[in-house]
C-alpha positions as CSV (number, residue, x, y, z in Angstrom):
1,X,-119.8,-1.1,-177.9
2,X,-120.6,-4.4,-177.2
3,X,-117.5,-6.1,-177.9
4,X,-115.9,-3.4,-174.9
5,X,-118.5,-4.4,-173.1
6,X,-118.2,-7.9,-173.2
7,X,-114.1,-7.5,-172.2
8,X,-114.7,-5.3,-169.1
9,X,-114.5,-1.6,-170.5
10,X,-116.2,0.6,-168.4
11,X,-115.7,3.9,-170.0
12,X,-114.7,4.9,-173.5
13,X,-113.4,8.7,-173.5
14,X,-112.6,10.9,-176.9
15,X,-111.0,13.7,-176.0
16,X,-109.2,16.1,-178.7
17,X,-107.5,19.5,-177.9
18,X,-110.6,22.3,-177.6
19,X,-113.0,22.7,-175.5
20,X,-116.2,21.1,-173.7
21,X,-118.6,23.0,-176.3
22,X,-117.1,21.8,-179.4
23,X,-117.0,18.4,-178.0
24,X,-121.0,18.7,-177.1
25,X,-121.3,19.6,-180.2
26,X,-118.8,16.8,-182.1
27,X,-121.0,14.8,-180.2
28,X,-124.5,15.3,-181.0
29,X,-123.3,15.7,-184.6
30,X,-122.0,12.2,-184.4
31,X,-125.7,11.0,-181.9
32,X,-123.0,9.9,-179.0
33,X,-125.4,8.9,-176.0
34,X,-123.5,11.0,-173.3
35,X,-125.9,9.9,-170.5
36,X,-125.2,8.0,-167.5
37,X,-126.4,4.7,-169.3
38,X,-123.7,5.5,-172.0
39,X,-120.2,4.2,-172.2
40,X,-118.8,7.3,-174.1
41,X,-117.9,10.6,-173.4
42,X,-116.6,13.8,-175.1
43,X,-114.2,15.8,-173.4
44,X,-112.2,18.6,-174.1
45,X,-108.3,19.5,-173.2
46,X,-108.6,23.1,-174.1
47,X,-105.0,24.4,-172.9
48,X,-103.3,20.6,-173.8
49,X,-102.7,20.1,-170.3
50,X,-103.3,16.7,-170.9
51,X,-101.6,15.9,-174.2
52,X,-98.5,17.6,-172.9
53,X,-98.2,15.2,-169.4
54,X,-99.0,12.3,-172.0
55,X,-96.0,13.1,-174.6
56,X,-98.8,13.0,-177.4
57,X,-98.6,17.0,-178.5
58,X,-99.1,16.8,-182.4
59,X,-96.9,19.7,-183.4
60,X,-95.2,19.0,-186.5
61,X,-94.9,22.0,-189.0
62,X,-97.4,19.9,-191.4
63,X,-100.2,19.9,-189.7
64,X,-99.6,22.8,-187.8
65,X,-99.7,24.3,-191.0
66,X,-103.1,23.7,-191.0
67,X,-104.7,23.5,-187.6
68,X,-102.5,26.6,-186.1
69,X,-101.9,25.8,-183.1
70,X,-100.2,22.4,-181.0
71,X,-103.1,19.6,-181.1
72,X,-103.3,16.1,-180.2
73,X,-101.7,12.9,-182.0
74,X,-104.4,10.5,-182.8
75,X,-104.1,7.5,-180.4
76,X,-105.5,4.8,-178.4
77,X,-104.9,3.6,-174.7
78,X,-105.8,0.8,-172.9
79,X,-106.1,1.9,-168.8
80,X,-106.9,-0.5,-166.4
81,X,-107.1,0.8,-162.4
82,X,-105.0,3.8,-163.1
83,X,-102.2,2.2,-165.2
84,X,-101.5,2.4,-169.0
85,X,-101.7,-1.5,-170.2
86,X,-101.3,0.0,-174.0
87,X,-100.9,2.3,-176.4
88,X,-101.3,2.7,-180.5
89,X,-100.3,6.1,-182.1
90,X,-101.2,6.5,-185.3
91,X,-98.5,8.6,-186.8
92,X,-95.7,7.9,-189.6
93,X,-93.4,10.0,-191.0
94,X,-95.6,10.5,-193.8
95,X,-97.9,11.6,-191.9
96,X,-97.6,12.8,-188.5
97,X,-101.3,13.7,-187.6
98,X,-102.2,9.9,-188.5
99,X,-105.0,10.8,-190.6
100,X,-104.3,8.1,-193.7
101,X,-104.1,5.0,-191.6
102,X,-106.0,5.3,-188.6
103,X,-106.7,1.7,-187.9
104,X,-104.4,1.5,-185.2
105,X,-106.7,3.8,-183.0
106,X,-109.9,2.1,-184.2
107,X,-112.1,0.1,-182.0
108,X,-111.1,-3.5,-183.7
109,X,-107.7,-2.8,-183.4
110,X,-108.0,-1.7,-179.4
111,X,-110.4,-4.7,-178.8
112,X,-107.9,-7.3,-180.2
113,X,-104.9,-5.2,-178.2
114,X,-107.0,-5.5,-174.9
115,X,-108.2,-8.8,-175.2
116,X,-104.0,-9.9,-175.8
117,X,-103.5,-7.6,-172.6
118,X,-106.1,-9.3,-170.2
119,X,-104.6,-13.2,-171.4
């Protein structure tokens, strides 16, 4: 949190495909300070409203297999005053719900991507 800090970041927000109750709940779980003082927040996109305008619907008959129903690819972006500076999906055709090689979402990989960005 400090290293996002330190380049500017304002606001980290994890948001997955359910709705504001599970995400509470994902983040007491994981002891997320939600408060005004924090710099992350949970929130839910129950319908997909939002992974449908981004194009990031994960709906590949893999994992759908699994989870049912359309969810979220696992990604990263990088929004400064309204506008996408950057984005990492973490997806292969191996696998499609990025869940083996995540590090392209993770918090090293986005500081190094937004510190390039802001040069």
């Amino acid at each position: 949190m400090d290293a996002l800090k330190k380049l500017g970041i304002s606001e980290v927000i994890v948001y997955c495909v359910n709705d504001g109750a599970v995400m509470d709940a994902w983040a007491k779980d994981q002891g997320v300070d939600q408060s005004e003082k924090g710099l992350l927040t949970m929130m839910g996109d129950p319908s997909g409203a939002l992974t449908k305008a981004l194009g990031l619907t994960l709906d590949h008959p893999g994992p759908m297999g699994v989870l049912g129903y359309p969810r979220c690819k696992r990604f990263a972006m990088y929004i400064e005053d309204g506008t996408i500076k950057a984005i990492k999906i973490s997806e292969a055709e191996d696998d499609p719900a990025g869940d083996d090689r995540p590090e392209e979402t993770l918090a090293p990989s986005m500081i190094k991507t937004i510190t390039e960005v802001q040069s």
